[in-house]
C-alpha positions as CSV (number, residue, x, y, z in Angstrom):
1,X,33.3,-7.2,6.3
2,X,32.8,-3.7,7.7
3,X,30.2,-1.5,6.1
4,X,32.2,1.9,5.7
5,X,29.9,3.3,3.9
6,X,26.9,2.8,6.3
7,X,29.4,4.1,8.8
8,X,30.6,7.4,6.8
9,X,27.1,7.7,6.5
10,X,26.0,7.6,9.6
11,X,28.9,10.0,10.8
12,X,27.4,12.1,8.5
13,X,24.1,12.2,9.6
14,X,25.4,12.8,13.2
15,X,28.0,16.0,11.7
16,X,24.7,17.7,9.9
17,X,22.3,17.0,13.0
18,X,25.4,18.7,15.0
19,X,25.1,21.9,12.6
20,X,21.8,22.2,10.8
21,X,19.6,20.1,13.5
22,X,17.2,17.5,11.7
23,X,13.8,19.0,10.0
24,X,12.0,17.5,12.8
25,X,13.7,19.1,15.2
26,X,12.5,21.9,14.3
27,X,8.7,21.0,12.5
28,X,7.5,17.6,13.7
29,X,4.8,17.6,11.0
30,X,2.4,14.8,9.9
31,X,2.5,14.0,6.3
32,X,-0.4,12.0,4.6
33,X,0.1,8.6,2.3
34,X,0.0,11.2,-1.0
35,X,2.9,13.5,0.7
36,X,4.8,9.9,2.0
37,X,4.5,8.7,-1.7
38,X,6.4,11.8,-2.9
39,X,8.6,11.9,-0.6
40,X,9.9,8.6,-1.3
41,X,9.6,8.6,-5.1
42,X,7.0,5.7,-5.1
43,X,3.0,5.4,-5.9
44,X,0.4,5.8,-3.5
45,X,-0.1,1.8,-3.7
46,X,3.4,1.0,-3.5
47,X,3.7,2.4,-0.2
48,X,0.7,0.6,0.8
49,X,2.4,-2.7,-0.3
50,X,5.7,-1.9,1.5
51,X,3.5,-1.4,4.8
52,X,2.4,-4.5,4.2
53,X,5.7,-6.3,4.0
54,X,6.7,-4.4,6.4
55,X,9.4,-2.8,4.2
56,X,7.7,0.6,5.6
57,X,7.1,1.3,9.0
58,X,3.3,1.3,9.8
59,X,1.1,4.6,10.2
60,X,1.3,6.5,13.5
61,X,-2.4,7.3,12.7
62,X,-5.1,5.8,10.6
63,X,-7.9,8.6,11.3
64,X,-11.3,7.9,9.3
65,X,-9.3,5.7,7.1
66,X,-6.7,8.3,6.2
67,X,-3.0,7.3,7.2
68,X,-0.5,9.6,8.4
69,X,3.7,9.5,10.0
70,X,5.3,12.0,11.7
71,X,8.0,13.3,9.9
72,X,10.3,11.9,13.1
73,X,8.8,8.8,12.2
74,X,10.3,8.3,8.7
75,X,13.4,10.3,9.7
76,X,14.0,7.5,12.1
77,X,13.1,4.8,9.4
78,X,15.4,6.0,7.1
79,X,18.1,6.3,9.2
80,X,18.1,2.4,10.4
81,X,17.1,1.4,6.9
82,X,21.1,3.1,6.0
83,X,22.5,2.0,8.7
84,X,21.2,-1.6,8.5
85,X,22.2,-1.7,4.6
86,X,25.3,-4.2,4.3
87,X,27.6,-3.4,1.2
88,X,29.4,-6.5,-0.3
89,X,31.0,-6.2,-3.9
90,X,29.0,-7.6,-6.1
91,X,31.6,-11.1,-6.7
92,X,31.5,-12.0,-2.6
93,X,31.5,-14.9,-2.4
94,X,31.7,-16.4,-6.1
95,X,35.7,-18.3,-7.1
96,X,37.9,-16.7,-8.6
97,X,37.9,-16.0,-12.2
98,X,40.0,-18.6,-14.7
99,X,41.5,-16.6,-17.7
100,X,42.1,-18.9,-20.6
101,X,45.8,-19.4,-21.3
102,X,47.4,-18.2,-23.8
103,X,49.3,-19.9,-26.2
């Protein structure tokens, strides 16, 4: 099954870098584990633990135990993470529903 929406999506992405360029285009910036955490909506720890699954990409730089990305970096990330998304309704796979007859 074709995943339209990962493909609107990614048409998308390419029509707004086309126009507006990407933020790191323009500021290629390193943001710290508090600012990542923000960004994404999730706890300090929790980012830590999707490093370590490697649900998040790793740190470009661990400097005296401090982590850091480039903003390119997580750009990139989320970009793949989109585009490798797969959308399947939610009863692929499973039979076909039986309606009791009615007498």
């Amino acid at each position: 099954m074709p995943n339209v929406l990962g493909d609107i999506l990614q048409r998308l992405d390419a029509l707004e870098a086309a126009i507006h360029g990407r933020a790191s285009d323009f500021f290629n910036r390193k943001l710290t584990k508090p600012q990542v955490a923000l960004r994404e909506a999730k706890s300090v720890r929790q980012i830590e633990r999707d490093v370590e699954d490697r649900k998040y990409p790793p740190p470009d730089e661990i400097i005296n135990g401090r982590w850091y990305w480039w903003l390119s970096t997580l750009e990139r990330h989320d970009r793949e993470r989109v585009q490798s998304r797969t959308c399947r309704p939610p009863n692929a796979g499973k039979p076909a529903r039986r309606d009791a007859k009615l007498e």
